[in-house]
C-alpha positions as CSV (number, residue, x, y, z in Angstrom):
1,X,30.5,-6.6,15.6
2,X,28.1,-7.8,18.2
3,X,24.0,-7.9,17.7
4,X,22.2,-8.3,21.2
5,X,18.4,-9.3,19.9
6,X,15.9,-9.4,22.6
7,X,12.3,-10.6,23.2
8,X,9.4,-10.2,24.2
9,X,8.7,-6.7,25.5
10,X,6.2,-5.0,23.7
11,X,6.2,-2.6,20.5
12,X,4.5,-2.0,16.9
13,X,5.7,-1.4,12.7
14,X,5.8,2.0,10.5
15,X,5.3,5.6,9.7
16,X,3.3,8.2,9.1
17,X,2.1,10.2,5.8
18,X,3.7,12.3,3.3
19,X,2.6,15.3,2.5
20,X,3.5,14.5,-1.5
21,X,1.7,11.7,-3.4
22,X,2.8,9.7,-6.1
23,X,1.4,9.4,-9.8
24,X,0.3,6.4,-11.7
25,X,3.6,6.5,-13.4
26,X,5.1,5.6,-10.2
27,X,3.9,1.6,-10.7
28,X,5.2,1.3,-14.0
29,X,8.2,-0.2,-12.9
30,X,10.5,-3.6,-14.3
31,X,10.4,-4.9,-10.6
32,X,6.4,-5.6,-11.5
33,X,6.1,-9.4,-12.0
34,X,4.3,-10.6,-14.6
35,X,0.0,-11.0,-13.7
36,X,-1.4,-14.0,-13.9
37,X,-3.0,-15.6,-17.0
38,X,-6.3,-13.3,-16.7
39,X,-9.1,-11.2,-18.0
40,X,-9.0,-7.7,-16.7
41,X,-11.2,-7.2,-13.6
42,X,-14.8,-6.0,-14.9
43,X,-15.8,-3.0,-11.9
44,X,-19.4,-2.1,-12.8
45,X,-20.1,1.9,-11.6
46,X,-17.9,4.0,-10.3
47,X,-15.3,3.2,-7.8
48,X,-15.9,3.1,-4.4
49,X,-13.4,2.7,-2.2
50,X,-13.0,0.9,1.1
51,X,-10.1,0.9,3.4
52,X,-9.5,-2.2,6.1
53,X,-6.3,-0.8,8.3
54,X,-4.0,-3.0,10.3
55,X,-3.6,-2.4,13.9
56,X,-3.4,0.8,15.4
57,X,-6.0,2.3,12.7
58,X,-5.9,5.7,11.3
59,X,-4.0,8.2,13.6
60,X,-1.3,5.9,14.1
61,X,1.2,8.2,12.4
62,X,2.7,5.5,10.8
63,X,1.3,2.5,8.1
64,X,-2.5,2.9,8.3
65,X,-2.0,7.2,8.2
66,X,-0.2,7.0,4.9
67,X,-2.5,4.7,3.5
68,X,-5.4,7.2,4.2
69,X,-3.1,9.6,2.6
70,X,-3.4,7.6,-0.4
71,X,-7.4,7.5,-0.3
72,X,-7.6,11.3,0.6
73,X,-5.3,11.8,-2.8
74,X,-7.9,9.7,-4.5
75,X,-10.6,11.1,-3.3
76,X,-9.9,14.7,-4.0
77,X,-8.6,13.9,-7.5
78,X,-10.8,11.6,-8.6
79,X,-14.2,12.7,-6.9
80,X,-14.7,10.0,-4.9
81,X,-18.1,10.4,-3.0
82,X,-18.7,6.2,-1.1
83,X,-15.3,5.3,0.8
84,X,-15.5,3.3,4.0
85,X,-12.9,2.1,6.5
86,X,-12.7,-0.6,8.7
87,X,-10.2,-0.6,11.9
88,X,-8.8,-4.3,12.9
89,X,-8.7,-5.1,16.8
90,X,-5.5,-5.9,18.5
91,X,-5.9,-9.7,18.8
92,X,-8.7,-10.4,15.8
93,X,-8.8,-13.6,14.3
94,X,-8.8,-14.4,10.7
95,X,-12.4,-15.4,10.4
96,X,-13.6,-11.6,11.9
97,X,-10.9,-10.3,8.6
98,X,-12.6,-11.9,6.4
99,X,-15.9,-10.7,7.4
100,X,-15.3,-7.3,7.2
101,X,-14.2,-7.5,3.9
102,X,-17.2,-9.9,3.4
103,X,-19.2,-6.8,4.7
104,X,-17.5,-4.1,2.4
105,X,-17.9,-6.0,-0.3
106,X,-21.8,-6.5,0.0
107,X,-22.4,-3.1,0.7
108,X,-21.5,-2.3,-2.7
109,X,-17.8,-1.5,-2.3
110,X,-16.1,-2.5,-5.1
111,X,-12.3,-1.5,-4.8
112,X,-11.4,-2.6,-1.1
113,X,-7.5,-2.2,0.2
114,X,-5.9,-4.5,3.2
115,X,-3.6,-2.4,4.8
116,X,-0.8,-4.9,6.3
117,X,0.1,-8.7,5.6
118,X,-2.1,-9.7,8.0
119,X,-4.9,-9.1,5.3
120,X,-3.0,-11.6,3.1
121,X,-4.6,-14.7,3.9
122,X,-8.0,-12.9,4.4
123,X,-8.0,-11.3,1.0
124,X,-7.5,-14.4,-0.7
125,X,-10.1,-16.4,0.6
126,X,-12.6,-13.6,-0.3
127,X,-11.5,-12.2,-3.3
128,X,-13.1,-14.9,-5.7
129,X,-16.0,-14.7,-4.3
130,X,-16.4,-11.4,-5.7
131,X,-15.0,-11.5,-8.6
132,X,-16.2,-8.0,-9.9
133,X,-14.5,-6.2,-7.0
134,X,-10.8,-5.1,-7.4
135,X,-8.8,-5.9,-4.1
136,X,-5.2,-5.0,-3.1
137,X,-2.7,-5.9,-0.2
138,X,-0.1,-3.4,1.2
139,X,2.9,-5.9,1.9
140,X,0.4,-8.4,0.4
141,X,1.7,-12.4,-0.2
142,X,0.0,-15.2,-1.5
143,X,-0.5,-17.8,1.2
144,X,-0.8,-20.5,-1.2
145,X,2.0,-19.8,-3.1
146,X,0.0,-21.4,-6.2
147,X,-2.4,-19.9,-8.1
148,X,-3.2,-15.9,-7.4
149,X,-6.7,-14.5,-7.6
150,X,-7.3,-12.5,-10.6
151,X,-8.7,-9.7,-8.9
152,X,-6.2,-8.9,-6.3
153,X,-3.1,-7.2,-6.2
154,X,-0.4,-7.6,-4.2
155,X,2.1,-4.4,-3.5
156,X,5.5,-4.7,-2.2
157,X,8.5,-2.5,-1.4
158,X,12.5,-2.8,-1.2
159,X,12.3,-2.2,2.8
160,X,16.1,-3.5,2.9
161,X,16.9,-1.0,0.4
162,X,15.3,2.8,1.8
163,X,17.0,1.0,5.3
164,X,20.2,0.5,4.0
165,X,20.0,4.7,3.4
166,X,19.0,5.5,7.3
167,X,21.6,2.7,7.8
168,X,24.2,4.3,6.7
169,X,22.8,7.9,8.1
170,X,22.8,6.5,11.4
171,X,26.7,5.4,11.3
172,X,28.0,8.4,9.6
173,X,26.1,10.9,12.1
174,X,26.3,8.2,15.6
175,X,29.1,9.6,18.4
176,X,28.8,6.6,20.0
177,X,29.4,3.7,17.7
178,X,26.6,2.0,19.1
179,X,22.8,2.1,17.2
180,X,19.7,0.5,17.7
181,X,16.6,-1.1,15.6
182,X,13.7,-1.9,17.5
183,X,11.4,-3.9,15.0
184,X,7.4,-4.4,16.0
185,X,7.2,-8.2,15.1
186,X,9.9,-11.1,14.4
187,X,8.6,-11.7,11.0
188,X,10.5,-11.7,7.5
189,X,8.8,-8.7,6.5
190,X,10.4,-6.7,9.4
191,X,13.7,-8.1,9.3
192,X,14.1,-6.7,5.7
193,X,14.4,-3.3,7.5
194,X,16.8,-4.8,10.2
195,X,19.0,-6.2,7.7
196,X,19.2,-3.2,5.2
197,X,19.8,-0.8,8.4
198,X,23.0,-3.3,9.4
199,X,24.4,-3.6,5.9
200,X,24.0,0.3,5.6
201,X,25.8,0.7,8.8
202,X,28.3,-1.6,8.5
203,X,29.2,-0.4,4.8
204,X,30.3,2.6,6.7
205,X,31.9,1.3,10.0
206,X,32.1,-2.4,9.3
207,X,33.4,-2.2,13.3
208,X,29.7,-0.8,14.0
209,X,28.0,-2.1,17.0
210,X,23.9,-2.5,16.2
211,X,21.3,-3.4,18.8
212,X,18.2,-5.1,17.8
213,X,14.8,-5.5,19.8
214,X,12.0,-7.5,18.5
215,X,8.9,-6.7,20.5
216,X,6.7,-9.2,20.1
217,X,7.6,-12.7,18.0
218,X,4.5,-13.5,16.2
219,X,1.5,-10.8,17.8
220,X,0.4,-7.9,16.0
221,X,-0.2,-6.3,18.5
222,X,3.8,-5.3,18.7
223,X,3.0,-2.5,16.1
224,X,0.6,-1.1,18.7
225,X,2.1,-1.1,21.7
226,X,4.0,2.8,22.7
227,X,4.9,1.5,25.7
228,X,6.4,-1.0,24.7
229,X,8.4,0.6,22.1
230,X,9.2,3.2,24.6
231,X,11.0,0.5,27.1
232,X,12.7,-1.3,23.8
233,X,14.8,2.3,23.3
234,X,15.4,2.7,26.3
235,X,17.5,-0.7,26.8
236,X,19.0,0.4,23.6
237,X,19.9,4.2,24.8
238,X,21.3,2.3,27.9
239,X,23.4,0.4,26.5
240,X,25.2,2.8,24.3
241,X,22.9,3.6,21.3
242,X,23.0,6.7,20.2
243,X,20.7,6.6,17.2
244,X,17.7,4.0,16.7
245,X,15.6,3.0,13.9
246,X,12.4,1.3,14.6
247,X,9.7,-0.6,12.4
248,X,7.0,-0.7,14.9
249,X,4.4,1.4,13.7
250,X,2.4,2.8,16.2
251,X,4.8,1.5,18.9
252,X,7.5,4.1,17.3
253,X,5.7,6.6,19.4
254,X,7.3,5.0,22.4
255,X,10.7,5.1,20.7
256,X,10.1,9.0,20.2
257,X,9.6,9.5,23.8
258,X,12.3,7.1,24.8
259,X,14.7,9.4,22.7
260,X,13.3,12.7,24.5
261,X,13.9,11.5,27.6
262,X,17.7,10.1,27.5
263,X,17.8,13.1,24.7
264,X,19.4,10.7,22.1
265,X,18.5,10.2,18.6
266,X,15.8,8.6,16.6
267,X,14.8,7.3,13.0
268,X,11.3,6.9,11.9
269,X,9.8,4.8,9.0
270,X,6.7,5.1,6.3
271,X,6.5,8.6,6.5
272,X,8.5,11.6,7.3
273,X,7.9,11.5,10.9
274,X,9.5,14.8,11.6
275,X,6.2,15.9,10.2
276,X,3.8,14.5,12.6
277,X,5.5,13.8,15.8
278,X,5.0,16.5,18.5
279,X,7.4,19.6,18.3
280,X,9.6,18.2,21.3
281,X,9.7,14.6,20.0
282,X,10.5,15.9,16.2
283,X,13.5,17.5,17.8
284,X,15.4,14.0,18.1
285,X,14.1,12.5,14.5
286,X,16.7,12.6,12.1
287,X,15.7,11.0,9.2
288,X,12.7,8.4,8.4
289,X,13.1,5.4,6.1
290,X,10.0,6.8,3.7
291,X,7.8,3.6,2.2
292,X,5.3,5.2,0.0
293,X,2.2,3.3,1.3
294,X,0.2,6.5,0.1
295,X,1.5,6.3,-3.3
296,X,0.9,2.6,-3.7
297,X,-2.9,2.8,-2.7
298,X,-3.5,5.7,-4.6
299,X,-1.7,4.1,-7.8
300,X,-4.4,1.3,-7.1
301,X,-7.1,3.3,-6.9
302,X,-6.1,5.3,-10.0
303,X,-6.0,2.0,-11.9
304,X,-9.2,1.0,-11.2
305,X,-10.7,4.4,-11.8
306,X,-8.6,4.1,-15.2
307,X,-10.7,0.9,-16.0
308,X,-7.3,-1.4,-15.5
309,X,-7.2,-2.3,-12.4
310,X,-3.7,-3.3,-11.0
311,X,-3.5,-7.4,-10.7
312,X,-0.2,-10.1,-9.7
313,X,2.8,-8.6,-7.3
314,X,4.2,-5.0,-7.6
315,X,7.5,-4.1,-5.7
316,X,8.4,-0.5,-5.1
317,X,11.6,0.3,-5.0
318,X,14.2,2.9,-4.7
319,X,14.6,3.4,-8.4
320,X,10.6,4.5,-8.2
321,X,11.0,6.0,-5.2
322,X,9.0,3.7,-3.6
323,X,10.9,3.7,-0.6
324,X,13.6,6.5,0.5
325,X,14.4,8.7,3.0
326,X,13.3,12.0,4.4
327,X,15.7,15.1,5.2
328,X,13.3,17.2,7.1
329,X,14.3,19.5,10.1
330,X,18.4,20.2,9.0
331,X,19.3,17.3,10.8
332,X,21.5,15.3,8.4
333,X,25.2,17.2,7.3
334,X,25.5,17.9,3.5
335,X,28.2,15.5,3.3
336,X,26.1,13.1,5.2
337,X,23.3,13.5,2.2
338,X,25.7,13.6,-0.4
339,X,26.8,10.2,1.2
340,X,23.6,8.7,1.1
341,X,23.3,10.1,-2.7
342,X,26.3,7.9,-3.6
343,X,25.0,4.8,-1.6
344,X,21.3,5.1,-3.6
345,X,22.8,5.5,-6.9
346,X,24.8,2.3,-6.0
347,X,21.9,0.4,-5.3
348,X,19.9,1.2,-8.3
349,X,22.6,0.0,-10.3
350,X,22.9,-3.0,-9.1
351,X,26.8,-2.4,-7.5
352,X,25.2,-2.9,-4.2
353,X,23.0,-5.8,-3.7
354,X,21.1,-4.7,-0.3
355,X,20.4,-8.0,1.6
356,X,16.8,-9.4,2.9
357,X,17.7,-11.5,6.1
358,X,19.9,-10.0,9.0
């Protein structure tokens, strides 16, 4: 098999929202690691929620849009009245982060959500500084690797393992032999999808040929990009792709219209992008590699309106349905499905061990 990886044209990471929420049942799961040695965050009144997105902001139909999904959920079940949000700027720097957590915090917010890694860093400088507020990270690390704040929660999800599923969609349903990923950023967080979408393939047609776009090495600003995304696909179409995946958020627009236009195939991610694209784009989206991002911020919400706020790492995967994959529009065969079925059971098991690095 050959992999063609290219740089440095320009594209951005994720999915839209799914019309169906999870419950709080949905973070009880063994792949939670263990909190650290803590007193349970102490929220004083009731919650009120803010919202800092990653780039590209709500209406991205991707990342940010399902994590609103996640508030709205909260909001209607839980009768929340103060939420705020907070859009970040394509080329922000970590100081301006931190401030406008800084700022959501001293206007009385006291459950506040960084939507991206990018708030990783950001979150943990602030986070003890108010130690009554309850903070979470979607795709959330600890930079120092130590000692983790008390009042922060990091979430996580088995991207390698709902890409593994579109993976393998994309080889059983290709004409061609020839697929694509286009990934946002060249960062370990969006290589997890790369490598689960080879494996998948290649467990089908180990002979498989995969092309691979990174649109930007280190900027955000590769999830935000359409145009970018748009000229990554259309390498990829030109080249013999069929079918391509991308992890680019907003910048999967681009991929959409790249598909329309060589009228070739597509796979979102986050959220069932069949749902939101536009009725011609829809037309080429097969599948989407689903990563519950609404279910994850609501779950954190609903802790801390429980009085238990969520603390230490969190990992959805696809025994949780944390992450999966969408069948909207007819587009994948029953046998395709029943495929996929076989391959998911597999994984939760443990007979297939889905890997993290391409």
């Amino acid at each position: 098999m050959r992999r063609l990886s290219t740089y440095g044209v320009a594209i951005a990471t994720c999915g839209l929202i799914l019309s169906a929420c999870g419950t709080a049942a949905d973070n009880d799961t063994d792949d939670t690691e263990a909190a650290p040695e803590c007193d349970p965050v102490q929220i004083e009144g009731d919650a009120k929620v803010s919202l800092a997105y990653d780039v590209g902001g709500r209406g991205d139909q991707s990342f940010n849009d399902s994590a609103y999904a996640g508030l709205e959920k909260a909001v209607a079940q839980f009768g929340l009245t103060d939420v705020s949000e907070g859009e970040a700027g394509q080329d922000e720097s970590e100081d301006i982060r931190e401030e406008r957590l800084r700022n959501f915090a001293d206007s009385g917010h006291n459950v506040i959500v960084g939507v991206g890694f990018a708030y990783s860093e950001a979150v943990d400088t602030v986070a003890p500084e108010y130690p009554n507020v309850a903070f979470a990270v979607i795709d959330g690390f600890d930079p120092t690797e130590d000692d983790v704040n008390c009042n922060v929660a990091y979430l996580g999800f088995a991207e390698n393992e709902g890409s593994f599923l579109v993976g393998a969609a994309a080889a059983l349903q290709s004409e061609t032999g020839t697929i694509g990923f286009v990934g946002g950023v060249n960062n370990t967080l969006i290589q997890k999808f790369e490598a689960g979408y080879a494996a998948g393939a290649e467990a089908v047609d180990p002979d498989i040929e995969i092309l691979s776009t990174y649109i930007e090495e280190s900027d955000p600003a590769g999830f935000g990009d359409p145009a970018g995304g748009q000229a990554a696909a259309e390498g990829q179409y030109g080249d013999g792709a069929d079918i391509v995946f991308h992890a680019a958020g907003f910048s999967g627009t681009g991929v959409f219209d790249a598909a329309v236009a060589a009228d070739k195939l597509a796979i979102g991610v986050d959220s069932d992008q069949f749902l939101t694209a536009g009725p011609e784009q829809a037309q080429h989206i097969i599948t989407s590699m689903l990563k519950r991002v609404d279910t994850a911020t609501f779950g954190f919400i609903e802790s801390v309106v429980n009085g238990e706020p969520d603390q230490g790492f969190t990992t959805f995967t696809l025994a949780d349905e944390g992450v999966g994959y969408s069948v909207s529009g007819g587009f994948l065969t029953p046998e395709t499905i029943a495929q996929l079925e076989d391959y998911k059971a597999q994984i939760i098991s443990g007979d297939i061990e889905v890997p993290t690095e391409p």
